[in-house]
N, C-alpha and C positions, 0 to 999 in steps of 0.2 A: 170412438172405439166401442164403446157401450152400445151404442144405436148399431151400430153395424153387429155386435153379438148377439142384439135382440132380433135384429134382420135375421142372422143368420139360422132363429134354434127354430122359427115362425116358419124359413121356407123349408127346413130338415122335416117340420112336422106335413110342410104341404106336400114336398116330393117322398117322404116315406109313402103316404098314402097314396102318390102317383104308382111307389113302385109294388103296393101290396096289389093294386088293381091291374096294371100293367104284365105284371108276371103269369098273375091266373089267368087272367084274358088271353094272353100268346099261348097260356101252356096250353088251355080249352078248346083252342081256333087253331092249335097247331102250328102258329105263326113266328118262327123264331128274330124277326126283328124285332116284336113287339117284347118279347122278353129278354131279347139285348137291352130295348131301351129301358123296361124295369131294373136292369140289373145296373147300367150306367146311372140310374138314378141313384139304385141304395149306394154307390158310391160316392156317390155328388153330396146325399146326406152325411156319408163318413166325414167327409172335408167338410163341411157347413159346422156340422159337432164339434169338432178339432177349434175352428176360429171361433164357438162361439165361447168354447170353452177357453181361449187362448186370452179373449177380451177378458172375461173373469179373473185371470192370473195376472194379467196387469192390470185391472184395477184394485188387487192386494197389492202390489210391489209401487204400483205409483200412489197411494192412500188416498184412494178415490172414494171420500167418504160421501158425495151426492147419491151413492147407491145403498141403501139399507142394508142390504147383505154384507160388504165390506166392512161398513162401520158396523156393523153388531160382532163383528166375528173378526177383528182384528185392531189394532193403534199402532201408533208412530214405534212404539218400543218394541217392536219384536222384532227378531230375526228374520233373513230372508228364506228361512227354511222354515217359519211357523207363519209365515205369511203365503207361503204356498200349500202348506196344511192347512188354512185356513179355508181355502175354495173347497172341502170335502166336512167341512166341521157342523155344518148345519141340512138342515133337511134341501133347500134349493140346489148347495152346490153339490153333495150328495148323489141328488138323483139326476142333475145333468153330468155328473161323472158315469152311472150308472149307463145312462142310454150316450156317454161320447164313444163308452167299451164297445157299448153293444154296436154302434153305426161303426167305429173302426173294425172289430172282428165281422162284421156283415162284410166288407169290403174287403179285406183279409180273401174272405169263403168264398165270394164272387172270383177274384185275381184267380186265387187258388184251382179253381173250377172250370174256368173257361173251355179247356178241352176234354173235361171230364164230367162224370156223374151228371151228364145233360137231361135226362129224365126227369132226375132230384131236384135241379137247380131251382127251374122256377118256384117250387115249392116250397125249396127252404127259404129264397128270397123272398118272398111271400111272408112268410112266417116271421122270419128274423123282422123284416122292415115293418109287421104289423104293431111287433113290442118295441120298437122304435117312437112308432106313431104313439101309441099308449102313451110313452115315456114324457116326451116330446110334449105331447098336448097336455097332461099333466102337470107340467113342468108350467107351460104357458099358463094357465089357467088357475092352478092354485099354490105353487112354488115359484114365482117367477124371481129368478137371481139379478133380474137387472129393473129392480122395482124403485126407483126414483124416493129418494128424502124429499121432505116441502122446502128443507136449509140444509147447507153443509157443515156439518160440525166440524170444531179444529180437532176432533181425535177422535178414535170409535172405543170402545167398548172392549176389543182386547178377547183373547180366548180363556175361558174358562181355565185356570190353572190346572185341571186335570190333564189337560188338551195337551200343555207344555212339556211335552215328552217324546220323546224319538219313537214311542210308539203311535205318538198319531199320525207320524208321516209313513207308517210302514203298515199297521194294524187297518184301518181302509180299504187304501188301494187294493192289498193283497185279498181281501176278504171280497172286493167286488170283484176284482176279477176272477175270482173264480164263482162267484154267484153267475156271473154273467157269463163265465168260457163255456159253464154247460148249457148253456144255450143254443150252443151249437150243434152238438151229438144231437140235442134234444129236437132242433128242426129238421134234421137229416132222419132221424125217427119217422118225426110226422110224417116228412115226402115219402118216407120207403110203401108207410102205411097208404098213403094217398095213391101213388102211383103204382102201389103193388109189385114192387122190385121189392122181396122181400131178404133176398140174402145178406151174407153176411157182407157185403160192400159198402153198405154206409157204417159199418160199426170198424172196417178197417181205415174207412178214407179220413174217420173224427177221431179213431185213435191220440194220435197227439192233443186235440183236443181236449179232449177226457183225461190226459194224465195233466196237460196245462191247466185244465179248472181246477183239479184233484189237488197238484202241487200246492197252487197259489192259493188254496182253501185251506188245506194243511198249514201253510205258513202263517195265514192271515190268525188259524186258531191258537197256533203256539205264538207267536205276536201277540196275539190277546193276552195269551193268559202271563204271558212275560211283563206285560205291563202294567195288571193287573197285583201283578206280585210284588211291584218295587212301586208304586202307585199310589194303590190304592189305600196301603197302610193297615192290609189285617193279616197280614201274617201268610197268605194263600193266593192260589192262582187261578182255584175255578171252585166256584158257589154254587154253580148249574142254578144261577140268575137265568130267566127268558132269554134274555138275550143272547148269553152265551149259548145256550141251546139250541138259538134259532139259528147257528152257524155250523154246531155242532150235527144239527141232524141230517142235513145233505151233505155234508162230510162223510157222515156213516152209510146212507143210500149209495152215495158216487162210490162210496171204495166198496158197496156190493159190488156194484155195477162193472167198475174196473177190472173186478177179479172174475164177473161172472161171464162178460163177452168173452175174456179168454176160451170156456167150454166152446160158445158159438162155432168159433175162429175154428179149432179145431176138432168139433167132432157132435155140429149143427145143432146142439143143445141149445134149450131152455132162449127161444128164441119169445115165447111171451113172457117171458119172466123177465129177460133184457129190454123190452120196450118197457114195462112196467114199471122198471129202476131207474129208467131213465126221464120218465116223464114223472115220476116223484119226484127225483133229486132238484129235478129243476122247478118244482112246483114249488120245493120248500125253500128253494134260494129267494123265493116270489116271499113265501110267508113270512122269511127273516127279513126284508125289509121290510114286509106291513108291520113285524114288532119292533122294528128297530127304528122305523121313520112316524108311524102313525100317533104314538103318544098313549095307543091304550094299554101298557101297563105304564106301573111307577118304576123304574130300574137306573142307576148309576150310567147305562149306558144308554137310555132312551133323551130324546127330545120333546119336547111341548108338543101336547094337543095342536096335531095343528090342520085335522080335518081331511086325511089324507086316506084313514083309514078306508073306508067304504069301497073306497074306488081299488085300492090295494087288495082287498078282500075281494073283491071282482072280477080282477084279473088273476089272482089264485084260482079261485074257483072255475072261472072260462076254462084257463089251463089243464087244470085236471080235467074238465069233463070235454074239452076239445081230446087231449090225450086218451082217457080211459072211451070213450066212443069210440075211437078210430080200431082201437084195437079189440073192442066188440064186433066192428065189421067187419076186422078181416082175419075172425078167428079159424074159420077154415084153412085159409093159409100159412097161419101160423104153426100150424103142426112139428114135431120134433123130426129130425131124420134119424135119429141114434133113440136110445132108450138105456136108462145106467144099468149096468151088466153087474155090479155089483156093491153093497153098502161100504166093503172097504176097500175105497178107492181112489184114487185123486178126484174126479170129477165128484163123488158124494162129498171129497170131504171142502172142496170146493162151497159143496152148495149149504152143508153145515155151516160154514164159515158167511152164505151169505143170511143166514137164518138167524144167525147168534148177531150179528149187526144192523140186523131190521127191526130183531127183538130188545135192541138197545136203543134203534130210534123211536119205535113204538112209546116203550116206556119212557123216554126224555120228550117225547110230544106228549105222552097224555098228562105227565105230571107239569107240561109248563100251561096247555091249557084247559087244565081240570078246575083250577080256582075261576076261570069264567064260567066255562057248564055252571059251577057250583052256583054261583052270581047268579047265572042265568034262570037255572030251574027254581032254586030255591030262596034266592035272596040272602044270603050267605055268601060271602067272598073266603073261601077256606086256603090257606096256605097250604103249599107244598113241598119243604123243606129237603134238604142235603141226607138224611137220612133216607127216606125213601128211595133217593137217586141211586145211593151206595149198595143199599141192601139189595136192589135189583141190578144194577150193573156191575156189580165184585166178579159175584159168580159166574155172569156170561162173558166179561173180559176176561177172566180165567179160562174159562172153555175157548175163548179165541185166543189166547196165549198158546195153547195148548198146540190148536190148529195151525198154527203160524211155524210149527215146528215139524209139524205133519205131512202139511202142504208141499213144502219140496220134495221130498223123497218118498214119498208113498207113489205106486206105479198107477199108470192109467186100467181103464176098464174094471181089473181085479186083481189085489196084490195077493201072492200067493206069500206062504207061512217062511219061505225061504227070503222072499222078498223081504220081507217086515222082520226075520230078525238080521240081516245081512245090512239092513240099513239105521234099525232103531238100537238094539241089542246096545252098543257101544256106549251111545248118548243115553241113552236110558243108566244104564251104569256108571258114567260120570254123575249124572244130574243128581243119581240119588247118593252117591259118594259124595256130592257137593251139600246137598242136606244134610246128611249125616254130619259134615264138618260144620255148617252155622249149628246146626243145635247144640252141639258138643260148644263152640262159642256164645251159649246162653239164648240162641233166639229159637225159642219155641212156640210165645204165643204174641201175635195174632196166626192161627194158623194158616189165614188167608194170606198172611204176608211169607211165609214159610214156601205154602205152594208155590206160589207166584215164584218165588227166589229158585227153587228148583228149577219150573217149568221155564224160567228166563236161560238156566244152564242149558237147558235140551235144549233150546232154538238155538243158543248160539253153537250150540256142537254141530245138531244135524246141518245148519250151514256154512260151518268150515271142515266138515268133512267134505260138503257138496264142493267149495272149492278146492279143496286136497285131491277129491277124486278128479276134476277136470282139470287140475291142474298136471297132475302126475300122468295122466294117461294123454295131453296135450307132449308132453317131458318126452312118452316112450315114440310117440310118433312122426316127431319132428325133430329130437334131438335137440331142441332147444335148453337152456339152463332153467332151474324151475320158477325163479324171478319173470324170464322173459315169458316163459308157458305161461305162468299166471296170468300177467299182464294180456297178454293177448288171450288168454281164454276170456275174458272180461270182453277187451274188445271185440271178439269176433260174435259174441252172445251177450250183447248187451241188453237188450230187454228181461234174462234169465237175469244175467249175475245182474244188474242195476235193480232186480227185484230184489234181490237176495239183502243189498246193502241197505234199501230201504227199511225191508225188516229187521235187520239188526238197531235200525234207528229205530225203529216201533219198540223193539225188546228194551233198548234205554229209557224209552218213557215208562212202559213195565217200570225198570229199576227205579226209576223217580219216586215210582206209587208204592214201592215197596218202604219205603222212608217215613210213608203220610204216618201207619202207628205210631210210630217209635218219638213224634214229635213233642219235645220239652216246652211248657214254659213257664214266666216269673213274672208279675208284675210288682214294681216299687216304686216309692217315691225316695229320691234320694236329694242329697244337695252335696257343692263340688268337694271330691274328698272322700265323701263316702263310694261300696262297693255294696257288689250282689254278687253272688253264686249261680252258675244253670252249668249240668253238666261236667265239662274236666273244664268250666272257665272260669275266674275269677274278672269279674267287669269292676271297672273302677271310674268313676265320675270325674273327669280331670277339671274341666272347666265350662262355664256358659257365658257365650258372648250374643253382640246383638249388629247388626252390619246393614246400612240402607240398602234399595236398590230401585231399580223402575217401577212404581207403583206399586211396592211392598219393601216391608220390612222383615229380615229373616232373623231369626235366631237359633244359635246351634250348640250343640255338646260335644266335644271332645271326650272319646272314652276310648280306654287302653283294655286290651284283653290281656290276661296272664294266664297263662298253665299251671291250672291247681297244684301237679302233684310237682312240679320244678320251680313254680314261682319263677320263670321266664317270659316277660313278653310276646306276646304272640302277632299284636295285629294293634293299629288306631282305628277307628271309625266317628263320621260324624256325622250321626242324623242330623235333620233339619225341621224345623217349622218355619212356613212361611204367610205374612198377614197382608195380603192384598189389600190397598184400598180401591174401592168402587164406590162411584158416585152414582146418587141414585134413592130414591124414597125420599126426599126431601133434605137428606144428609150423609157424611160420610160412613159407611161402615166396613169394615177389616173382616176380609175372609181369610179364614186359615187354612192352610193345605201342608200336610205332612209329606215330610220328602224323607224315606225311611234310609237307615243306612244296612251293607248286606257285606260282611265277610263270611266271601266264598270259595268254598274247598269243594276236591271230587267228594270227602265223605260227607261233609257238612256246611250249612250254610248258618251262620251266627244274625238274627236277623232284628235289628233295634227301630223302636217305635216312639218318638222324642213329642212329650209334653209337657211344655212349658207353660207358661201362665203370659201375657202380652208382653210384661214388662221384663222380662227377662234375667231378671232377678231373683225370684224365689224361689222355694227348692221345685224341681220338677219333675214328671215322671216320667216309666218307663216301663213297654212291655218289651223284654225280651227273649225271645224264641231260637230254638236248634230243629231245623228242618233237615233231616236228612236225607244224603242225595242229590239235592235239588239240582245241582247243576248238571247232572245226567240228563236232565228234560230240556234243558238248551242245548246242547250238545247234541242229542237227537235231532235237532232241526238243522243242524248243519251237515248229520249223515244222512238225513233221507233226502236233503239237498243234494248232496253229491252222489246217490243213489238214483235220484232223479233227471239230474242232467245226461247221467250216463243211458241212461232207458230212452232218454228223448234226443239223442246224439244221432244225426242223420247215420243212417243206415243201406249202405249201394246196395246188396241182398235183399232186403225189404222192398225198397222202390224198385229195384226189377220183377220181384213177385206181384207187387201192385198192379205194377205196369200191365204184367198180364194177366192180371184178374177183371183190369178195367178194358183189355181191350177182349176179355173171351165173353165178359157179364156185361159190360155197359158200353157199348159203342162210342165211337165218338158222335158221329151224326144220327145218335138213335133219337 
């Protein structure tokens, strides 16, 4: 099976580059069988990526330790769900998950395309199956996942106890596919550029695209930071560590991008700005795996030196300057058809909103690679710490809170005075009737946490007025009940209102962040018996015990919570510490890994950090923290899920507009 997955990743890297030569040639020469047969190739590589990657997942489940990679990154004792995270755990299986995306959405865009966008095609084939090849030969040459042991050991090496968590099967995937879905908008760019079909028809046909990268990048970073918070054992969910950054910043680029094609779509704007966004986003999808796979920094979430970087910095760099070229050349046709009629408007406040998140990725790129420059010029490696990040990104995620509330109801081209108080006036009055009441409830400083609390009432207002108004005025013209109006104004405008819910899931992460001040906490040592105080809890030490298991020994605390001012029980919990042994340097030694415990409320989260000493026996310690909120930022990931599904729910009105855009702009036989 092995020999046949190495067969297979060998011929994906020979017929990608059949199909990068194949496609250009037919498009060049005019010749449309030879760009059938490029196209039938990048498909033959989708199925070659599939089995080769198919070998790799049975050689985790069958503990095929003759291959290095299995045995480093798995043993006999795990489950069949960390042994299928296991094939993404390392740099090899990683990057042929990376290019199996990329070769199945190549083939996806091929199927999809056949009677469509013929112009594009070969172009974006071309493109897509060039980073294929990259992928692919990379992979042969200095990743190779089916690298032969000299012996077979009776067991492997097991995953990092980090790794053992429901977030490494879900934190990955989610995160490449969406590095990888923008790849796609990103090739239909190039072609538009290449072939000079410059309308807006590749930015409607990658649509879905763009919200599937969007989504699954979205999730991949609340995944992160969920698992970082029950994990990693500090108390927090994002450090704005490199890594984290290097996810977070085409995150911020694509949801320019998202909201900026909109203008396009409707009213032929800021069409260099949208090529611009979109070959960023996906340049930095490029850069977060050279920080996350290459080894050149130190981070909790990187991997070993393992020589990968140069070549990773390569293809970043190609990328951008293949992208920013193309759109030097064809800046004469890039010309706007509209021009903004006025500063307060939707389309400006649009472009504000994509200014305030470029100006967030700027400052998360220069502070994650300022400590190199620093390296670089002066021989000084200077840190760049959580302060910095906060003090620049408060106030521009306030100004996009802001915007977020703006954005629906403010009118297109120029709202007039009657407009903006017809629509704000109300929510403006709640929001600060809702300030008025947290202050009078004692919260007046951090001010920044105050605004925020406001501005999170205005969004949610001016968006359940927006559904009030289309639900009622659905009520007057169909007579329908206002349950059923509702429901179906959603359904029949689903890309509007499934925007609408996403933001309201944005707004709950807001409230999340509104919580970070107010954060309590206590460290002690105690032994069983004794208690500590934090907040209205009184914690009490019930007991420490000690319990074997697969290759580690655990020991844990039973603690009880009590309500200060009743003295009634509130809650158990039981952190954990766990001491793996690993063989290895000439002798046994015990890694410990903390497995924190979290009672969690919508107001609050009780969050315990258990330290013990090996034996189990002496007294132990403990940090304990009240984070509030917290649970509002998981909860967001489940509305702008279902905010997301509903945007991306096929749509008969859409595809017949398509239909005729593709048969008035792009012929079939063009």
């Amino acid at each position: 099976m092995t020999t046949i997955g190495y067969f297979s990743l060998l011929s994906a890297a020979a017929i990608s580059a059949y199909a990068v030569g194949m496609s250009i040639y037919g498009k060049l020469v005019g010749r449309k069988a030879i760009i059938a047969s490029g196209e039938r190739a990048a498909i033959a590589v989708g199925g070659l990526l599939v089995l080769s990657a198919a070998t790799i997942l049975n050689a985790f489940l069958s503990h095929d330790f003759s291959l290095k990679y299995v045995a480093d990154y798995s043993d006999r004792a795990l489950g069949t769900v960390y042994l299928i995270s296991g094939f993404w755990a390392g740099n090899q299986g990683s990057l042929l998950m990376w290019a199996v995306f990329l070769g199945v959405f190549t083939t996806i865009v091929v199927i999809q395309n056949q009677h469509k966008n013929r112009d594009l095609m070969p172009w974006v084939t071309a493109i897509l199956s060039s980073f294929t090849f990259f992928f692919t030969t990379l992979i042969i040459l200095m990743a190779n996942p089916f690298e032969k042991l000299p012996f077979v050991p009776a067991d492997g090496q097991g995953l990092n106890p980090m790794l053992e968590n429901p977030g490494m099967y879900l934190h990955p995937p989610t995160t490449y596919l969406g590095y990888v879905g923008f790849g796609v908008p990103f090739a239909f760019a190039m072609a538009a550029l290449l072939s000079g079909r410059l309308s807006d028809v590749w930015i409607r046909s990658t649509r879905r695209w763009t919200l599937f990268a969007w989504f699954f990048l979205t999730i991949g970073n609340l995944v992160g930071a969920w698992w970082a918070y029950y994990t990693l054992g500090w108390g927090g969910y994002w450090g704005w560590d490199p890594v984290e950054n290097s996810s977070f910043i085409p995150w911020l680029i694509g949801t320019a991008y998202l909201h900026s094609i909109m203008i396009q779509e409707k009213k032929g704007m800021l069409k260099i700005w949208n090529v611009s966004l979109i070959v960023l986003t996906f340049s930095m999808t490029i850069m977060g795996t050279l920080i996350t796979r290459s080894g050149i920094i130190n981070s909790v979430h990187t991997f070993s030196n393992s020589g990968l970087g140069p070549y990773l910095f390569f293809l970043f760099m190609a990328t951008l300057a293949f992208g920013f070229g193309l759109i030097v050349y064809r800046l004469p046709q890039l010309k706007t058809e509209n021009e903004l009629d006025s500063i307060v408007s939707r389309e400006s406040t649009f472009l504000f909103n994509n200014l305030i998140l470029l100006g967030i990725a700027f400052m998360t790129l220069w502070g994650t690679i300022f400590p190199f420059i620093s390296e670089a010029v002066r021989g000084v490696k200077v840190t760049v710490g959580a302060p910095f990040y906060d003090q620049v990104a408060a106030p521009l995620g306030i100004a996009l809170l802001f915007l977020l509330g703006l954005c629906p109801m403010i009118a297109w081209r120029k709202a007039s005075l009657d407009n903006l108080q017809r629509n704000f006036l109300f929510p403006l009055l709640v929001s600060f009737a809702g300030g008025a009441v947290l202050v009078a409830m004692g919260m007046r400083r951090p001010i920044g946490a105050l605004l925020t609390a406001v501005l999170i009432i205005f969004v949610l207002m001016t968006i359940i007025i927006e559904f009030y108004r289309g639900a009622a005025a659905r009520h007057r013209m169909t007579g329908e009940g206002y349950l059923t109006a509702f429901i179906n104004l959603i359904w029949r405008n689903k890309r509007r209102y499934g925007g609408y819910i996403i933001h309201i899931g944005a707004a709950m992460i807001f409230l999340a962040f509104v919580g970070g001040p107010f954060k309590q906490q206590v460290e002690e040592t105690l032994t069983p018996g004794q208690s500590l105080n934090i907040g209205n809890y009184k914690i009490v030490f019930e007991r420490m015990y000690q319990y074997p298991g697969a290759k580690k020994i655990t020991i844990a605390a039973d603690m009880t919570l009590y309500d200060r001012l009743t003295g009634k029980p509130v809650g158990t919990v039981t952190p954990r510490k766990e001491f793996f042994e690993q063989t290895g340097g000439g002798g046994e030694d015990k890694q410990p890994w903390t497995r924190v415990a979290v009672r969690s409320s919508m107001k609050e989260d009780v969050y315990f950090i258990f330290s013990p000493d090996e034996t189990g026996k002496q007294a132990a310690g403990f940090k304990v923290m009240i984070n509030p909120l917290m649970r509002w930022m998981w909860i967001a990931g489940f509305v702008m899920t279902f905010g997301t599904i509903i945007v991306f729910w096929p749509d008969e009105g859409e595809k017949k507009r398509l239909a005729l855009i593709y048969a008035r702009e792009v012929p079939i036989e063009a």
